[in-house]
NUMAR-636071 format. One record per residue (C-alpha): residue number from 1; x, y, z. Coordinates in steps of 0.001 Angstrom, whole numbers. Example, Ala and Ser with C-alpha at 12.3 -4.5 7.8 and 13.67 -1.06 7.14 Angstrom:
BEGIN
SITE  k  u  v  w
SITE  1  12300  -4500  7800 .
SITE  2  13670  -1060  7140 .
// end
This chain:
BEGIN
SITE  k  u  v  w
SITE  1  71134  104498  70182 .
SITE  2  72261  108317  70719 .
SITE  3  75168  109340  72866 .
SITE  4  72198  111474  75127 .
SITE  5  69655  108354  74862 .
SITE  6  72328  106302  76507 .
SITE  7  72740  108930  78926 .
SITE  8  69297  108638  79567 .
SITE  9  69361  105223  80164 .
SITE  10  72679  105228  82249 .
SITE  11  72911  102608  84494 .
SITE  12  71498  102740  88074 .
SITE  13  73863  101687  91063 .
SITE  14  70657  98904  92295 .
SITE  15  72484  97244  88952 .
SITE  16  75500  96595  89861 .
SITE  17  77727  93484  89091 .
SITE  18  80704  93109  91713 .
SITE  19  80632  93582  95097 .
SITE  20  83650  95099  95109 .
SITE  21  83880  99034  95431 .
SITE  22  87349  98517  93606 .
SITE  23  85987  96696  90427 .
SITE  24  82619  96550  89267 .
SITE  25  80146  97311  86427 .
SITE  26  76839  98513  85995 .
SITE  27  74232  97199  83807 .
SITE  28  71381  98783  82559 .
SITE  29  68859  97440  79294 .
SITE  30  70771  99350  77243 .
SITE  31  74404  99997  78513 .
SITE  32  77229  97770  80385 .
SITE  33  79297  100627  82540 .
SITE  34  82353  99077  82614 .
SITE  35  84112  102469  83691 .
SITE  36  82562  102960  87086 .
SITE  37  85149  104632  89479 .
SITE  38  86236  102814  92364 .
SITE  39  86620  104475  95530 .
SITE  40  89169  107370  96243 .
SITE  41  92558  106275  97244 .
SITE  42  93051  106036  101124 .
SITE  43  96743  106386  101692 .
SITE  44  98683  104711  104368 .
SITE  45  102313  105032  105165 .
SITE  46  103553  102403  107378 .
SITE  47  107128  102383  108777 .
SITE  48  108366  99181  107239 .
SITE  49  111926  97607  106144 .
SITE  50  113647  97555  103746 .
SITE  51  111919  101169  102676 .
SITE  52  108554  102572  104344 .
SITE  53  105538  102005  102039 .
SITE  54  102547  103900  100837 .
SITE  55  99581  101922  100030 .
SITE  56  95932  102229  99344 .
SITE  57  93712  100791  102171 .
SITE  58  90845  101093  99820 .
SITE  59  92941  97862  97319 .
SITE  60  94963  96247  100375 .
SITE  61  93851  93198  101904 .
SITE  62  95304  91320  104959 .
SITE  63  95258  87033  104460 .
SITE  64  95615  85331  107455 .
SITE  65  97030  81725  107199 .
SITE  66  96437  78700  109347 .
SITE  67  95264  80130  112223 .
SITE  68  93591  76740  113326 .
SITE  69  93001  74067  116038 .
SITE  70  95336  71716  114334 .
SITE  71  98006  74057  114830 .
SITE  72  97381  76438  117549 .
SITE  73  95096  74542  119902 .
SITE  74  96003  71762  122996 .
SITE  75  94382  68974  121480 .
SITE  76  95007  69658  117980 .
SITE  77  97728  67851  115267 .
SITE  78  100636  70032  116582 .
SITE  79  99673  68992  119986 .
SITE  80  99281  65626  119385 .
SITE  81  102610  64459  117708 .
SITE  82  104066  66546  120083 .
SITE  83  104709  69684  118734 .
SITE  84  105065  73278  120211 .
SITE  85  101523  74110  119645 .
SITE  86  101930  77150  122097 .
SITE  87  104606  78935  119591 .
SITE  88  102125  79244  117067 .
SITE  89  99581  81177  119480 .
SITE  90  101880  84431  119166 .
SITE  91  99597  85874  116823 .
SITE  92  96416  85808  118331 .
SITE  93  96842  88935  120460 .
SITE  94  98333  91445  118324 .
SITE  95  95688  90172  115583 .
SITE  96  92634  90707  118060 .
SITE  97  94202  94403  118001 .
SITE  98  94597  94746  114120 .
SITE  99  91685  92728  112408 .
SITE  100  89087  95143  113962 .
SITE  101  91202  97995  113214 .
SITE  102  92044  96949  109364 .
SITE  103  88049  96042  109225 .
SITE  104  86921  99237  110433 .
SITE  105  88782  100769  107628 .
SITE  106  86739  98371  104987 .
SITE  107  90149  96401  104492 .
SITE  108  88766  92503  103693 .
SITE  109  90384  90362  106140 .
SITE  110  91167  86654  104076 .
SITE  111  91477  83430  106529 .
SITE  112  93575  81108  104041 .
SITE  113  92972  77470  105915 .
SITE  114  93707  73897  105251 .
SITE  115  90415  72511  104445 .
SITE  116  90807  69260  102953 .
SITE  117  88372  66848  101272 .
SITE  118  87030  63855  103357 .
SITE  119  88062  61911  100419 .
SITE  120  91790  63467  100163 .
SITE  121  91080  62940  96442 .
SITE  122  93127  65722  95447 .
SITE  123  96312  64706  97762 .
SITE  124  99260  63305  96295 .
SITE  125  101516  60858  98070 .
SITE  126  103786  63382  98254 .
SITE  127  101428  65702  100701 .
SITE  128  100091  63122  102787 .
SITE  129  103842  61809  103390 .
SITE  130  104036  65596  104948 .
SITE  131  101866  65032  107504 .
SITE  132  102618  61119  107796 .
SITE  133  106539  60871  107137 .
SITE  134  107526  57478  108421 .
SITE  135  103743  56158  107250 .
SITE  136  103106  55902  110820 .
SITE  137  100916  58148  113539 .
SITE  138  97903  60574  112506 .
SITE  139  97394  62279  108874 .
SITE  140  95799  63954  106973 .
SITE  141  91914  63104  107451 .
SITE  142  92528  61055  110490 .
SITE  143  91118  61239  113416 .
SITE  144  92590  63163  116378 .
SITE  145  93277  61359  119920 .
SITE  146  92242  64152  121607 .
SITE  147  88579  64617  120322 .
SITE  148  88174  62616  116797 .
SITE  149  88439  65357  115225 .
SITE  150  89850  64603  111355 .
SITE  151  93145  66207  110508 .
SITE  152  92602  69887  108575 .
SITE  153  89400  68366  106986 .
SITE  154  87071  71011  105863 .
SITE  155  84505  71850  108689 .
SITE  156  85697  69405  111427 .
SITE  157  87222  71152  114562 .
SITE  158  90588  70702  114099 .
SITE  159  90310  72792  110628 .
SITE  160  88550  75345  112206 .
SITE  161  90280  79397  113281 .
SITE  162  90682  79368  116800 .
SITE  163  88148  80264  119080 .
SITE  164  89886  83678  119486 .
SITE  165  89852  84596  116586 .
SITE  166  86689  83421  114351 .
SITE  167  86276  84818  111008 .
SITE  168  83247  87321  110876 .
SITE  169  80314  87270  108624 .
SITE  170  81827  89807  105717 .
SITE  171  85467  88080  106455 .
SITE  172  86125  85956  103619 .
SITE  173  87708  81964  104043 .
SITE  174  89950  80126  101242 .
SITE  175  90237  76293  101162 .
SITE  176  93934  75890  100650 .
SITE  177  95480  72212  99836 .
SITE  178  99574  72973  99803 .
SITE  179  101676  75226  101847 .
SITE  180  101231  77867  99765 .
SITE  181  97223  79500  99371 .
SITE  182  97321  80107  95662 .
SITE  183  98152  76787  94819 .
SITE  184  94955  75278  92788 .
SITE  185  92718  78120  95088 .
SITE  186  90190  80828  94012 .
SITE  187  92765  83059  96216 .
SITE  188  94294  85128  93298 .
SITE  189  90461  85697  91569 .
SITE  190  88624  86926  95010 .
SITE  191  91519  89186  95315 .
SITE  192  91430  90631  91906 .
SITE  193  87697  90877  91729 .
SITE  194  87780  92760  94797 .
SITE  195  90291  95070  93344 .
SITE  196  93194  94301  95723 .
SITE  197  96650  94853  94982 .
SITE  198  98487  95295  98197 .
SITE  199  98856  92270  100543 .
SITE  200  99307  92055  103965 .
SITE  201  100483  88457  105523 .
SITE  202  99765  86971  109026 .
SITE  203  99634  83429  110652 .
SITE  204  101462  80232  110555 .
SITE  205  103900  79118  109915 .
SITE  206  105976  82113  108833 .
SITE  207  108755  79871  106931 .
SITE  208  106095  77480  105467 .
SITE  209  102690  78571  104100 .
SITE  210  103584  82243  104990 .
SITE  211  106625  82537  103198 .
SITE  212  105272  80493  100141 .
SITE  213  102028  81785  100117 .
SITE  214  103560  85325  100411 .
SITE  215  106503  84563  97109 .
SITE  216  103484  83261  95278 .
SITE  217  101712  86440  95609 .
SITE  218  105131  87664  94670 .
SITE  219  104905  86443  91542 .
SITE  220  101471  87159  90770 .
SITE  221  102252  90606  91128 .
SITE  222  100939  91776  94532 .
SITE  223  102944  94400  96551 .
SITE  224  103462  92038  99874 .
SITE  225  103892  93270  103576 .
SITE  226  104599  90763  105970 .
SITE  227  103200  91867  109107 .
SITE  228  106029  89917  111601 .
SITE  229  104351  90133  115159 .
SITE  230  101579  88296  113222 .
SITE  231  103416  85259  112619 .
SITE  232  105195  82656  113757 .
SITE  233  105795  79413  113683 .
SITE  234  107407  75771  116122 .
SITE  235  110477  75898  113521 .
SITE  236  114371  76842  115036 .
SITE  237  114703  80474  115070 .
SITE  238  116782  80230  112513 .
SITE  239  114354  79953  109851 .
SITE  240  111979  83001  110813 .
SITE  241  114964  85000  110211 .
SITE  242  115902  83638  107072 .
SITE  243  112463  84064  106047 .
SITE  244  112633  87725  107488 .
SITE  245  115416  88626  104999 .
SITE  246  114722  86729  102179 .
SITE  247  110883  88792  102546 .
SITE  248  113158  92219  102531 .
SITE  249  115896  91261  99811 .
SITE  250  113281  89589  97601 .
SITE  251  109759  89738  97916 .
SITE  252  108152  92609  99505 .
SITE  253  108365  94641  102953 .
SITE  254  108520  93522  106851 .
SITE  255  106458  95786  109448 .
SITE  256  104657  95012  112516 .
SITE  257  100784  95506  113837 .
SITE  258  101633  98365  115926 .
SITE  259  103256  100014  113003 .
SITE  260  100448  99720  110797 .
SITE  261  97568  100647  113827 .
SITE  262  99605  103748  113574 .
SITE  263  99148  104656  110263 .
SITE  264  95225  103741  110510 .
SITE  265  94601  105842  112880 .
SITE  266  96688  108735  111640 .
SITE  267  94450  108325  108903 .
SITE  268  91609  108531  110966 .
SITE  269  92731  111846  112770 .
SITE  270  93488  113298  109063 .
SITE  271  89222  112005  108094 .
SITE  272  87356  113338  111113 .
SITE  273  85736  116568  110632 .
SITE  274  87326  119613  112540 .
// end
């Protein structure tokens, strides 16, 4: 077929594979556009440490880890073994300011959970000792004291985001099964097939499935922000500011939500019409 007949028969948008304005092709009979632009760069510069950063909020993403009953909730694991659940509820208030004002920006918002299978079938002793060190008390998949409830099993209530902060419709949610979310998760694909390459990391705990979530993207090759009003976690204080510098000397960039509300709604000013 001719250069102009494949013009012809370019492909329409109503064929598109990929939901993703970042990455996606378009199909037609004839031709598989595999060069279809992504959206223009929207440029964000946050005040951040070690250095500021500029990123693109049309491939940046913010995952939000463990934001659930179990941990954040009277009633839930934390609660029960007795825990400072009520550390791990910093986050919910600066996060009811940023998730609407990341969304409104088309930024996907990522809810990385525990969500494990009734069956625990792909739990090694080594995990459920985590929740169960001396063998004794409530693990994983058992129930809860407070409601019966089974411990971070997928759809029961003590799995589930806080009531404050439940995932919306277009929000996307990620099983996880270790501390960190990429372990043996879709995490890494849904990000790339959306065309993300800039991460932004809230929730809990920052020195457990933060931090390790956050190296792991690290590795992969994400730029990583962690966004430190957003997190927090029952450990000594001691360990969210090791995890604090080992974030700036290592693995990415430490802001805050006020910090990056900024910068969203500088863009904003820059977009509106005069």
């Amino acid at each position: 077929m001719s250069e102009a007949n494949l013009l012809n028969d370019a492909p329409a948008a109503a064929n598109r594979l990929g939901r993703a304005d970042a990455y996606h092709w378009l199909a037609s009979p004839a031709l598989v556009d595999m060069s279809a632009r992504g959206p223009e760069p929207r440029l964000a510069t946050l005040a951040c440490e070690p250095q500021h950063v500029r990123l693109d909020l049309s491939r940046t993403a913010i995952v939000v880890i463990d934001m659930q009953n179990d941990f954040c909730t009277e009633g839930g694991w934390v609660s029960q073994i007795g825990g400072d659940y009520s550390a791990d509820r910093a986050p919910i208030a600066p996060l009811q300011t940023l998730l609407p004002a990341l969304r409104a920006q088309g930024v996907p918002v990522i809810w990385v959970n525990w969500g494990n299978r009734p069956d625990l079938a792909n739990m090694p002793p080594n995990q459920l000792h985590l929740y169960k060190p001396t063998g004794r008390g409530t693990g994983l998949g058992e129930p809860l004291a407070s409601n019966g409830s089974h411990v971070l099993e997928k759809d029961s209530w003590a799995a589930a985001v806080v009531d404050e902060l439940k995932p919306l419709p277009q929000d996307i949610c990620v099983d996880k099964y270790r501390i960190s979310g990429f372990w043996d998760t879709p995490l890494d694909s849904i990000l790339r097939n959306l065309g993300v390459r800039t991460l932004l990391f809230a929730g809990v705990n920052t020195d457990q499935c933060v931090l390790h979530s956050l190296t792991d993207a690290n590795f992969l090759g994400y730029g990583c922000v962690l966004v430190e009003d957003c997190c927090a976690t029952s450990s000594p204080a001691f360990c969210t500011e090791a995890t604090i510098w080992n974030v700036k000397k290592c693995f990415g960039f430490v802001t805050d939500s006020k910090r990056i509300v900024e910068a969203v709604e500088a863009i904003e000013a820059v977009e509106q019409p005069a």
